[in-house]
VOPAGU-2260 file (C-alpha; in pm, 1 decimal, decimal comma):
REM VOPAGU-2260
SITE   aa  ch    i         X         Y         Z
SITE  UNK   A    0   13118,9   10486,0   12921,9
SITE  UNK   A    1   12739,4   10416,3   12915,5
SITE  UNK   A    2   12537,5   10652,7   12591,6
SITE  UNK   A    3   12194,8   10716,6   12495,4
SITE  UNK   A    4   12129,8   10719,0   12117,7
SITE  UNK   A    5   11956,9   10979,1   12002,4
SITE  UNK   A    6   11786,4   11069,4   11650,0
SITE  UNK   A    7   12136,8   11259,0   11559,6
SITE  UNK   A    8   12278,2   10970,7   11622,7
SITE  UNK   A    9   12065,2   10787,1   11332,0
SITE  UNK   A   10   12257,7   11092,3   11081,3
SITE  UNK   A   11   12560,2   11024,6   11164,5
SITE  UNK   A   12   12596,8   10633,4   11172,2
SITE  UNK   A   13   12324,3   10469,6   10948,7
SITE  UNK   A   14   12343,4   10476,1   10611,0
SITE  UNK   A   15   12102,0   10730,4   10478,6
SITE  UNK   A   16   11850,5   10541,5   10298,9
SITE  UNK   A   17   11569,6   10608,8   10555,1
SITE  UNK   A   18   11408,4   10936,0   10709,1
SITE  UNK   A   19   11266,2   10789,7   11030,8
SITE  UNK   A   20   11059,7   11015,8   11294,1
SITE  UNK   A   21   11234,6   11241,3   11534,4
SITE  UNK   A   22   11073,4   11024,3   11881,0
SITE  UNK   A   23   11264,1   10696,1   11934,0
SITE  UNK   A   24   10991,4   10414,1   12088,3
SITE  UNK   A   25   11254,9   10193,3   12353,1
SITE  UNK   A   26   10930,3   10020,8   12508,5
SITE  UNK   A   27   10590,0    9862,2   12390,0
SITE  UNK   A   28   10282,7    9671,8   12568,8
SITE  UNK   A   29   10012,2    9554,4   12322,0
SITE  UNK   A   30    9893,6    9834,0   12084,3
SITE  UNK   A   31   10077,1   10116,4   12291,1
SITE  UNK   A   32   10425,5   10235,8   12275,4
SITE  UNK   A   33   10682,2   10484,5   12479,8
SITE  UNK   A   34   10944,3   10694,3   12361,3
SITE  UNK   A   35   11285,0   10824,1   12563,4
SITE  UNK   A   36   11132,9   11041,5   12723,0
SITE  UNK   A   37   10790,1   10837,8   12834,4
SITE  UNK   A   38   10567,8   10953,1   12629,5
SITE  UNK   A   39   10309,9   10748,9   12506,5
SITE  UNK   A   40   10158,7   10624,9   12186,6
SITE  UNK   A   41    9886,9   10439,3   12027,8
SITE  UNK   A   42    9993,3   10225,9   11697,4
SITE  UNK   A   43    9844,1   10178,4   11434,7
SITE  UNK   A   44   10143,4   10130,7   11195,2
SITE  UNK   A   45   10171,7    9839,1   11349,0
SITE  UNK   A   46   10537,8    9818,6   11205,1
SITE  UNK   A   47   10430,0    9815,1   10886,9
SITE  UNK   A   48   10179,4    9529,6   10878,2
SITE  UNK   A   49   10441,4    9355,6   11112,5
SITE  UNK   A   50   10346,1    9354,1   11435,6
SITE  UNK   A   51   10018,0    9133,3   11408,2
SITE  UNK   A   52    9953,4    9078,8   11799,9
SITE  UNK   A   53   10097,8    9406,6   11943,6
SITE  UNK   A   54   10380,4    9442,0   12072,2
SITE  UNK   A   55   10564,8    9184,0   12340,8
SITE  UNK   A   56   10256,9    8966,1   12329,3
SITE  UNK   A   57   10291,9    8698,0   12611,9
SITE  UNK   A   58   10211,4    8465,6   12356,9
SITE  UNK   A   59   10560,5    8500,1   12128,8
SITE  UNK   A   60   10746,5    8638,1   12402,2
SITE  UNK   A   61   10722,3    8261,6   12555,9
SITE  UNK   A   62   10764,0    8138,2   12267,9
SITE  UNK   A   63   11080,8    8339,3   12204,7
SITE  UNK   A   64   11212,7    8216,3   12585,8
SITE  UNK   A   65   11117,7    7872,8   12540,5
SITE  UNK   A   66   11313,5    7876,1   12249,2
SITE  UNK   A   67   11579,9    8069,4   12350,1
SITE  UNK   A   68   11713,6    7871,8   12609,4
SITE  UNK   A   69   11681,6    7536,3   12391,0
SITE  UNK   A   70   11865,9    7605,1   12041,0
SITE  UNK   A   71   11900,5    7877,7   11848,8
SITE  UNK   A   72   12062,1    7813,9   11465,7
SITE  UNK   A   73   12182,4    7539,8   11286,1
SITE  UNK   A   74   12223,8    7596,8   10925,9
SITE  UNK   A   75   12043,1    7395,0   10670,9
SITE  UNK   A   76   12266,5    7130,7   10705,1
SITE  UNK   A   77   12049,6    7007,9   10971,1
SITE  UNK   A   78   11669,9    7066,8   10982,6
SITE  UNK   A   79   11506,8    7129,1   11327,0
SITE  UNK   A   80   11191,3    7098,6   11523,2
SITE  UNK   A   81   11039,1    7422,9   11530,6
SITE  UNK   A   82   11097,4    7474,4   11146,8
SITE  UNK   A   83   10916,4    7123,4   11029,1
SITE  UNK   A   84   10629,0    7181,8   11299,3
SITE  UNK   A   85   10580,6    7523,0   11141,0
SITE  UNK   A   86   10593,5    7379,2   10791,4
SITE  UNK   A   87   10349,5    7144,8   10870,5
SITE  UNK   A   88   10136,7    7390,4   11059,4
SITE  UNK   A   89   10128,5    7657,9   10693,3
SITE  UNK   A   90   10050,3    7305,1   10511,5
SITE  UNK   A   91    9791,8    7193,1   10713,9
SITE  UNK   A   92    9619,4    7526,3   10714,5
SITE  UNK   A   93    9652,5    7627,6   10339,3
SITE  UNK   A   94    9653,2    7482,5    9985,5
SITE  UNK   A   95   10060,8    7391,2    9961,1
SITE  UNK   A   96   10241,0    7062,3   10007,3
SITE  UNK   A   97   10587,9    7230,3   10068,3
SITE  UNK   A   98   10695,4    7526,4   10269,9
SITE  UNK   A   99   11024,8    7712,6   10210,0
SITE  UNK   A  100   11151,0    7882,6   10479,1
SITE  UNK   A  101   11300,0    8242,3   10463,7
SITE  UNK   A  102   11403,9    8575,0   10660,9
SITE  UNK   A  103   11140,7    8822,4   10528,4
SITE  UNK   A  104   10933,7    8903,7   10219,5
SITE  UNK   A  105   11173,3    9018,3    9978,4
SITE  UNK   A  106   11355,4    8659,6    9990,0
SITE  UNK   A  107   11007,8    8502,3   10001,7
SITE  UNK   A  108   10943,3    8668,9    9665,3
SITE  UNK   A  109   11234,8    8640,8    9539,0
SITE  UNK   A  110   11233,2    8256,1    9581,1
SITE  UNK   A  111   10886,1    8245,3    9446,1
SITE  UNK   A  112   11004,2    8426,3    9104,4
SITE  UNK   A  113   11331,4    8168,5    9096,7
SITE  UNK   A  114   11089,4    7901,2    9133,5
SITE  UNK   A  115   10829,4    7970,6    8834,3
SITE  UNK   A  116   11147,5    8038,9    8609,5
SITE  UNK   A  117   11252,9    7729,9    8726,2
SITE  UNK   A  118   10930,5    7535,1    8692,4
SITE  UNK   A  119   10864,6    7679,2    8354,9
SITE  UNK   A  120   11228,2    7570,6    8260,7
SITE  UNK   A  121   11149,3    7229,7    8401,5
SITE  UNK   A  122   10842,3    7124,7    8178,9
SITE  UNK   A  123   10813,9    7320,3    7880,2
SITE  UNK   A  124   11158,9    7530,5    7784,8
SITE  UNK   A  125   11377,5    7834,1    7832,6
SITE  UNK   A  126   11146,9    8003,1    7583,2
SITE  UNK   A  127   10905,7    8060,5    7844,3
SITE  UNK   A  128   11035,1    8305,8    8086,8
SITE  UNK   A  129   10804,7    8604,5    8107,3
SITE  UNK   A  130   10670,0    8765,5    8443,4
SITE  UNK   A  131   10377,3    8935,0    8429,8
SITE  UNK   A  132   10335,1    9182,8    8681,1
SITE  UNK   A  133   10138,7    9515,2    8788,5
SITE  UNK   A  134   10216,3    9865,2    8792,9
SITE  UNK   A  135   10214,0   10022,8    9150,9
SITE  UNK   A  136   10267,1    9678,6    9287,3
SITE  UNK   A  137   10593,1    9593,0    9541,7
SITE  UNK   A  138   10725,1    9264,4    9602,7
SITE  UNK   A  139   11036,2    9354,5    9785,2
SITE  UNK   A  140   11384,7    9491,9    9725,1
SITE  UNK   A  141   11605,7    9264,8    9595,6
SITE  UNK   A  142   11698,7    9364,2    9218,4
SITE  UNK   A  143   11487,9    9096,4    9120,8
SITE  UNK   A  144   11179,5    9187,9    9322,4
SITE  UNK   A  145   11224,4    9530,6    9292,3
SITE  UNK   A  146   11211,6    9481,5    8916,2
SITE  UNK   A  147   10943,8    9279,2    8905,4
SITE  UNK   A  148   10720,1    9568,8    9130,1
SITE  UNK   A  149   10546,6    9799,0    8936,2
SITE  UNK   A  150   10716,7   10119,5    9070,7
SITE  UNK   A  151   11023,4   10236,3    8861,8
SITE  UNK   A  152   11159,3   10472,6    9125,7
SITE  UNK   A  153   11309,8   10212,8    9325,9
SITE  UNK   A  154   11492,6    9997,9    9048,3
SITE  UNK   A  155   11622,1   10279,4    8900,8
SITE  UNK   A  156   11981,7   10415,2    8912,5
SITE  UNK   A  157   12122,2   10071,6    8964,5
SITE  UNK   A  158   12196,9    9944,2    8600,0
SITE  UNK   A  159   11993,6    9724,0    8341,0
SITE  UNK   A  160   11707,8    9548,6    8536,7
SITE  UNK   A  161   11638,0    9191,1    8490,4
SITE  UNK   A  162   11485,3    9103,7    8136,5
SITE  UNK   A  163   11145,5    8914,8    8082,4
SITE  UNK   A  164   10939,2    9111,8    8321,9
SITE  UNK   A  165   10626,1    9282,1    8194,5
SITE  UNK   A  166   10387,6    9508,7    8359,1
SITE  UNK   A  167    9984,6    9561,5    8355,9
SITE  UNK   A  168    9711,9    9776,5    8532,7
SITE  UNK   A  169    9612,5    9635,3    8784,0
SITE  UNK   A  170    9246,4    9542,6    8786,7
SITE  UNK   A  171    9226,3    9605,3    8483,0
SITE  UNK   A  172    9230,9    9212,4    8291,5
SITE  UNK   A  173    9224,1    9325,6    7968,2
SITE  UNK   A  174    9565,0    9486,5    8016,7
SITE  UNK   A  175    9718,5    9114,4    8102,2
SITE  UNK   A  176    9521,8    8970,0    7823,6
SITE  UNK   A  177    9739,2    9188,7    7582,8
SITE  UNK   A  178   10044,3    9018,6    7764,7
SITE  UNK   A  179    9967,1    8717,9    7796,6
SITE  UNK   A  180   10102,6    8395,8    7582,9
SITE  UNK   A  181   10291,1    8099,2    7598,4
SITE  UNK   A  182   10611,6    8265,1    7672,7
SITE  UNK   A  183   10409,3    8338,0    8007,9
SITE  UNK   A  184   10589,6    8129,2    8298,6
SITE  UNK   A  185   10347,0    8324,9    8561,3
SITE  UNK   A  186   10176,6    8644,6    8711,9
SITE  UNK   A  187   10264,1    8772,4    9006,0
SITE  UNK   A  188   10016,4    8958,3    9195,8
SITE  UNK   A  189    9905,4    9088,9    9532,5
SITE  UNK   A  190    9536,8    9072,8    9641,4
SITE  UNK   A  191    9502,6    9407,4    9739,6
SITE  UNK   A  192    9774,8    9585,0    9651,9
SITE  UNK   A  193    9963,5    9751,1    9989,6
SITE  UNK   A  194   10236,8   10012,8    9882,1
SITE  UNK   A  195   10024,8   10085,5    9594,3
SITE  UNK   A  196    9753,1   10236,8    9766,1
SITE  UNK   A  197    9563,6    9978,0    9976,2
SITE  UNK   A  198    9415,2    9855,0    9651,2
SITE  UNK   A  199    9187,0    9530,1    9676,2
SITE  UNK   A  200    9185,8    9310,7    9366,1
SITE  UNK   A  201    8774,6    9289,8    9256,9
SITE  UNK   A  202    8710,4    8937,7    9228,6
SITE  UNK   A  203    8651,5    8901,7    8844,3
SITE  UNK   A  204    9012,5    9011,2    8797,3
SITE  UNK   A  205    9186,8    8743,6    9048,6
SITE  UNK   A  206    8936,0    8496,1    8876,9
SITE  UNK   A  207    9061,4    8638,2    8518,2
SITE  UNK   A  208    9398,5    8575,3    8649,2
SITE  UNK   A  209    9376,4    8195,3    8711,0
SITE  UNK   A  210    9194,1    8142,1    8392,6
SITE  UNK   A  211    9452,1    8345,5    8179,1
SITE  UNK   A  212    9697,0    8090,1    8400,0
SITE  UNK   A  213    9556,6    7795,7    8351,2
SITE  UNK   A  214    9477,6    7872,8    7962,4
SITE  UNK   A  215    9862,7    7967,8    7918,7
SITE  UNK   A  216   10020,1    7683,9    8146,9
SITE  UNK   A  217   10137,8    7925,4    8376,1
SITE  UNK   A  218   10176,6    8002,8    8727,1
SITE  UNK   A  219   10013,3    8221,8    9006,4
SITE  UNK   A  220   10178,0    8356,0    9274,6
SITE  UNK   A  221    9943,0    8565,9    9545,7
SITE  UNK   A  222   10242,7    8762,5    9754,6
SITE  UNK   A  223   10083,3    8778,5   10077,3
SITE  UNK   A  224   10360,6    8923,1   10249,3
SITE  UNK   A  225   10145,4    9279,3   10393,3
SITE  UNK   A  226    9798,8    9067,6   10378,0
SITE  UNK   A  227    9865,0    8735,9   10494,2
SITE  UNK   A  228    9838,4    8566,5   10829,7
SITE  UNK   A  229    9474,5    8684,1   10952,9
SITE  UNK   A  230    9546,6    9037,9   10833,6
SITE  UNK   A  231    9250,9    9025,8   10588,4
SITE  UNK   A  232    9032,7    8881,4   10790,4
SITE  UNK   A  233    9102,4    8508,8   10681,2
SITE  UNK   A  234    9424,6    8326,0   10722,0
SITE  UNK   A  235    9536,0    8421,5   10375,3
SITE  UNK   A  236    9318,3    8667,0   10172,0
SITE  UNK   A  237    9308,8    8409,3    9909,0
SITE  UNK   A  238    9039,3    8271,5   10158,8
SITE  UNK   A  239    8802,5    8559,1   10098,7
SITE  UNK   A  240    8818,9    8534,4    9685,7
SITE  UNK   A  241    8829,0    8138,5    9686,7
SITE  UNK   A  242    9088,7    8135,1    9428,1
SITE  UNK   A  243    9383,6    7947,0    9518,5
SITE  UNK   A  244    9736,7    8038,1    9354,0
SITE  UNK   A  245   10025,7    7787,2    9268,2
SITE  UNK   A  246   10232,7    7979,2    9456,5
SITE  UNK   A  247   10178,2    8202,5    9848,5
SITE  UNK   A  248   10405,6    8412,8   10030,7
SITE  UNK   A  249   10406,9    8474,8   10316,4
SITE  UNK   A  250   10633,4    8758,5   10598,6
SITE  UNK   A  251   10542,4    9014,1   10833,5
SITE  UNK   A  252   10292,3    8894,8   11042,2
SITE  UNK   A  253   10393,0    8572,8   11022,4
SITE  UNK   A  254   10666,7    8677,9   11278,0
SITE  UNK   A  255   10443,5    8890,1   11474,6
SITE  UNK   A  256   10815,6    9110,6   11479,1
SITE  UNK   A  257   11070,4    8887,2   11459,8
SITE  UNK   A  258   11236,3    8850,4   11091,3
SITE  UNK   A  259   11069,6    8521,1   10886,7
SITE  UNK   A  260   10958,0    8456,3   10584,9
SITE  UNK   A  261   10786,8    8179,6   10370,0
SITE  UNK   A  262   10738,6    8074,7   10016,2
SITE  UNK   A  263   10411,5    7818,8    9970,6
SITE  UNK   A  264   10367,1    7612,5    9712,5
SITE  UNK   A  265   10168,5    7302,0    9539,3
SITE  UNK   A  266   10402,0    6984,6    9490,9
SITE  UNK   A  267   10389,2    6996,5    9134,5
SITE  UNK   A  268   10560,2    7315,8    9152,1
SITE  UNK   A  269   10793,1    7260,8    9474,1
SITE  UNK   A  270   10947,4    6981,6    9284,6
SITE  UNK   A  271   11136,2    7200,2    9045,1
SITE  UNK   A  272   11340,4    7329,8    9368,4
SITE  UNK   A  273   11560,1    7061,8    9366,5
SITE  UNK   A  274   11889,7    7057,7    9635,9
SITE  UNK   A  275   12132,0    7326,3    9551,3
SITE  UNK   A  276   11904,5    7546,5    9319,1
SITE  UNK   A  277   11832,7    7801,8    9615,7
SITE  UNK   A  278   11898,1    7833,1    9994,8
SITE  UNK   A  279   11878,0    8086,6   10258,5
SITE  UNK   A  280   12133,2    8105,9   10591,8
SITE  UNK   A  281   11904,8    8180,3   10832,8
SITE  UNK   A  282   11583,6    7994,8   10676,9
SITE  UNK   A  283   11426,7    7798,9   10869,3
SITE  UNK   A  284   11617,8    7932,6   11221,7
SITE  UNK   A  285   11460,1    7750,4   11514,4
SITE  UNK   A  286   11409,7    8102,9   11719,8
SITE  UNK   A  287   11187,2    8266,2   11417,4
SITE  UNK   A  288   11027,6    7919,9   11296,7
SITE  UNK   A  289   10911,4    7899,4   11711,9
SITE  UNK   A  290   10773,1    8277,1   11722,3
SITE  UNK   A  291   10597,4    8206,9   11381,1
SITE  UNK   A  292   10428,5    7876,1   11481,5
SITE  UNK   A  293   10314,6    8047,0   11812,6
SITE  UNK   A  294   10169,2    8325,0   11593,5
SITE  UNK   A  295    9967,5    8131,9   11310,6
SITE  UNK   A  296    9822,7    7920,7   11608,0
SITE  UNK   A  297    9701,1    8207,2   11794,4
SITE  UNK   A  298    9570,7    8372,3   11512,1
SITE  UNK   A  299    9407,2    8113,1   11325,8
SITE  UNK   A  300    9131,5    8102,8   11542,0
SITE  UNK   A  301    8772,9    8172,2   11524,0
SITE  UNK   A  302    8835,0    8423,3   11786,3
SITE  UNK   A  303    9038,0    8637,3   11628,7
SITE  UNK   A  304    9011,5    8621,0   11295,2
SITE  UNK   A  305    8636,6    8741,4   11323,2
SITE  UNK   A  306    8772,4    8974,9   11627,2
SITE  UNK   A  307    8978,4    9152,3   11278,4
SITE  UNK   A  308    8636,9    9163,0   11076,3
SITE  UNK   A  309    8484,7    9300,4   11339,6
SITE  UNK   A  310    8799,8    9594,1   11404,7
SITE  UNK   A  311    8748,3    9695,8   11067,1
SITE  UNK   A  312    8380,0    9799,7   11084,8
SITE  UNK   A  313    8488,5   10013,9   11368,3
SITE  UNK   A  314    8825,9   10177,8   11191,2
SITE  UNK   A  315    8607,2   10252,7   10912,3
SITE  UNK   A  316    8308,9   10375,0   11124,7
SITE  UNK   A  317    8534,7   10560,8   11275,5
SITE  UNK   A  318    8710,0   10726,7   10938,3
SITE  UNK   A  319    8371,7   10799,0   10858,2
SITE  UNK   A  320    8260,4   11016,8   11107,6
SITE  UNK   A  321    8588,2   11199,8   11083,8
SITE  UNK   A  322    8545,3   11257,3   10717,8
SITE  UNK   A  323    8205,4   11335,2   10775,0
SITE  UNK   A  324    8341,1   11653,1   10968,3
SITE  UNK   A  325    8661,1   11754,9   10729,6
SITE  UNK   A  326    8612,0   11652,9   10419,0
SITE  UNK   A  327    8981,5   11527,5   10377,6
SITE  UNK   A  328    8895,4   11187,9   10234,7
SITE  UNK   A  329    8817,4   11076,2    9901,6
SITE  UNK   A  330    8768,4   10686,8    9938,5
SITE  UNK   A  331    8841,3   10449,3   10273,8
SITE  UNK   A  332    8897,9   10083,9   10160,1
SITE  UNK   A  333    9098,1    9805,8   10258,8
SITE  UNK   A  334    9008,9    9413,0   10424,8
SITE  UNK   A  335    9034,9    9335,3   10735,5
SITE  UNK   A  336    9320,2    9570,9   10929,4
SITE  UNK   A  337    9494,3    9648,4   10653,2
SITE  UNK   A  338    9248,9    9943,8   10574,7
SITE  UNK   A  339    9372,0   10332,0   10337,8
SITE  UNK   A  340    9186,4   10619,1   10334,3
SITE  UNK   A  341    9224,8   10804,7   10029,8
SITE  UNK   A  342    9276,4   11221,1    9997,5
SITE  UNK   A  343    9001,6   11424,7    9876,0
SITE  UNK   A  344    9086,3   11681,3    9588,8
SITE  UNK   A  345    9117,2   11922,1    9774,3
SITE  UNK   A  346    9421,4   11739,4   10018,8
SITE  UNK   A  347    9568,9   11571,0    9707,5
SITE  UNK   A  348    9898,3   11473,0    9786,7
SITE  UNK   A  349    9880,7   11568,3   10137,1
SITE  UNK   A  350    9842,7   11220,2   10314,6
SITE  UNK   A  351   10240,0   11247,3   10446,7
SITE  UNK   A  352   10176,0   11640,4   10637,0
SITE  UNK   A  353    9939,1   11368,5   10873,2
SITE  UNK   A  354   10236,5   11131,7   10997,9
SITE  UNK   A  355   10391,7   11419,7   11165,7
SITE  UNK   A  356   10087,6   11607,0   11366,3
SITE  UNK   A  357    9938,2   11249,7   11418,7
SITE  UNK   A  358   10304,1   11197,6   11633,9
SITE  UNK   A  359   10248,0   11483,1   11822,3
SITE  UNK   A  360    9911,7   11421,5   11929,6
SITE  UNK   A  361   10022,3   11069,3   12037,3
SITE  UNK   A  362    9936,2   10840,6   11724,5
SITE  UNK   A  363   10205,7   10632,5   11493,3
SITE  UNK   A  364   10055,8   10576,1   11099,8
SITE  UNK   A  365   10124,7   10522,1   10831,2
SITE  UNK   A  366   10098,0   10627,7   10443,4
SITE  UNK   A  367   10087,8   10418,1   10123,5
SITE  UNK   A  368   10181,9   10684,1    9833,4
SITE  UNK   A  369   10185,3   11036,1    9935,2
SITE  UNK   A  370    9797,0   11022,6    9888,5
SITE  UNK   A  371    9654,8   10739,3   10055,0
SITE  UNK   A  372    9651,2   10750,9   10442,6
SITE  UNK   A  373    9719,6   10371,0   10557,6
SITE  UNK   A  374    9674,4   10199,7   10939,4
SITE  UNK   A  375    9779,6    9837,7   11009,9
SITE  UNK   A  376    9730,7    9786,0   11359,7
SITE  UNK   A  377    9755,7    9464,6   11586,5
SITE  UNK   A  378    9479,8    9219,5   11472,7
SITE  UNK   A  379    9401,7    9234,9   11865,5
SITE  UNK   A  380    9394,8    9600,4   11914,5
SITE  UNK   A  381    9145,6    9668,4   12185,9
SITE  UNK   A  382    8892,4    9875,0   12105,3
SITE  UNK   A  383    8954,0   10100,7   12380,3
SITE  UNK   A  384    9268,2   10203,2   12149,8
SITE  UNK   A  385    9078,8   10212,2   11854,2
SITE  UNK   A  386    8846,6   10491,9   11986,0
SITE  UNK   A  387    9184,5   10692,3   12146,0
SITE  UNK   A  388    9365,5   10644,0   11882,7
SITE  UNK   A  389    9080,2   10765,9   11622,4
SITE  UNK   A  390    9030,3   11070,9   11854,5
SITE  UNK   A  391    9403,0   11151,8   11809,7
SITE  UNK   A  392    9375,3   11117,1   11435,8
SITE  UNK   A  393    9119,6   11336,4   11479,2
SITE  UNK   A  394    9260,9   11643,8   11653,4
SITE  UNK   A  395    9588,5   11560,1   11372,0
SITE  UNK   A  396    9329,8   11651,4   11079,2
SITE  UNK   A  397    9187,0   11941,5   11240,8
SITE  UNK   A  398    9505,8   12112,3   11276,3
SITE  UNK   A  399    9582,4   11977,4   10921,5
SITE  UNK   A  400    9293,7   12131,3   10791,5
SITE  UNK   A  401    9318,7   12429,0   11004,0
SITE  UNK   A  402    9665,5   12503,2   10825,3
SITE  UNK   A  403    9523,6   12484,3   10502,4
């Protein structure tokens, strides 16, 4: 007997760790989506910084075919074709010599923290073990990641965390410079900080970083995972500060949707990684390493990478002229299309109550702290969309305002 899922159905047989909207999207065609019962949305969630060309883009659904009907998993027993042409394609493009292939962020990170442990182990002792890291920063949710992110809330309840991780403020160097010291194995950092706020770092602070690192023999590790992969406007948005890290990684968009991750790193560094001191099952699976390769080839492109630049002095023209007219924002910042508009005082807190009205006038955001207002969309949104889907957002803070 055939069934329809429904949102009721999400109550009673998921486990209840998320709240998702009442609509259910079953079909998507670049920056639009449709819910059961054919209604129709513009994104600009963007699956949380996921979805980088939109959704079914001809582009990685071939990719995903052509795949599909060639070979599909191996295990890392073998290696395979798409994984070692995507490897060389994040080499080729970036500072790192080796590529270690993953499933999403959160293992990404996770192998980047094993890895400066291990490197610091390696060549100068198990004295030096600390992490620094930042408050309000997230690097995933394994215990180790989730510990190492700046935001208490979601290591707590489940016993002791790991020891030797230290937080600072971010952009704030003098607050790592009270840290800092030879016991330092690395700092672990995001550009611009995502579920934090849509935070950019100010480029005296990333530059303070890799001096503190280099002074202190120690590692940096840029997680790209929310702004890498032509989300910033460049490639990486290590491009735009030209400071290059010791260690890169690298998830959502690198998929465009489908489930890969990547840690990047320097040889010097790779080499502590020797066989047997991590792995990952479904790293390096031919289907995702063929989607991703498809992806960073269409994106890294004059064409589109500019085409992002470009999409972001129309979001924020856009945001502009709404605040202009409401008053609800305090600060709209971002790079590239990973762009947060912060509440005024006078909406402080009130970012979430626009998720909600923005679904009902047709519009999927997101928010970044129940203050800060955040849109990811595809880095090929038209701009068609853009205006629609800033018009929606538009009637969503009238009524929001109007309620007030």
């Amino acid at each position: 007997m055939s069934h329809t899922p429904n949102r009721q159905d999400f109550d009673h047989y998921m486990a209840p760790n998320y709240a998702p909207q009442q609509v259910i999207p079953v079909r998507g065609e670049g920056s639009r989506l449709w819910d059961q019962q054919g209604r129709e949305y513009i994104d600009f969630a963007g699956g949380i910084a996921v979805n980088s060309l939109g959704h079914c883009h001809p582009v990685l659904v071939d990719a995903l075919k052509d795949q599909g009907e060639k070979l599909w998993h191996l295990s890392n027993v073998f290696t395979n074709e798409p994984a070692l042409n995507l490897a060389k394609a994040l080499v080729d493009r970036t500072f790192a010599d080796k590529v270690f292939l993953c499933s999403s962020g959160g293992e990404a990170n996770e192998a980047a923290l094993k890895l400066a442990r291990r490197w610091a182990v390696d060549n100068h002792g198990e004295h030096k073990d600390k992490i620094i890291s930042f408050y309000q920063s997230f690097h995933g949710r394994t215990f180790f990641t989730v510990s190492v992110g700046g935001q208490p809330k979601y290591s707590q309840g489940f016993g002791p965390v790991p020891g030797g991780i230290l937080h600072a403020n971010y952009n704030d160097l003098e607050s790592v410079r009270k840290l800092v010291g030879d016991d330092t194995c690395a700092i672990m950092v995001e550009p611009m900080q995502g579920e934090g706020g849509i935070v950019p770092g100010t480029q005296d602070f990333l530059q303070g970083l890799r001096d503190l690192c280099d002074e202190h023999n120690a590692l940096l590790i840029f997680d790209e995972v929310q702004t890498g992969v032509g989300r910033s406007g460049e490639l990486y948005a290590y491009k735009n500060y030209g400071i290059t890290p010791d260690i890169l990684t690298s998830a959502k968009s690198l998929g465009g949707g489908f489930p890969v991750g990547a840690m990047l790193a320097t040889d010097a560094v790779a080499k502590s990684l020797v066989i047997g001191t991590h792995g990952s099952t479904y790293g390096g699976n031919a289907l995702a390493s063929a989607v991703a390769l498809a992806a960073v080839e269409f994106i890294d492109t004059p064409e589109v990478l500019e085409g992002v630049k470009k999409r972001h002095d129309l979001f924020r023209e856009h945001l502009e002229t709404i605040n202009r007219k409401y008053g609800v924002f305090k600060e709209i910042r971002g790079m590239g299309l990973l762009m947060g508009a912060q509440m005024s005082d006078a909406y402080e807190g009130r970012a979430k109550d626009i998720l909600p009205l923005a679904i009902e006038e047709g519009l999927m955001a997101l928010i970044a702290g129940p203050n800060v207002l955040r849109m990811a969309p595809s880095l090929v949104i038209p701009e068609a969309d853009i205006a629609e889907g800033m018009a929606r957002l538009e009637r969503a803070i009238e009524r929001l305002v109007a309620a007030t």
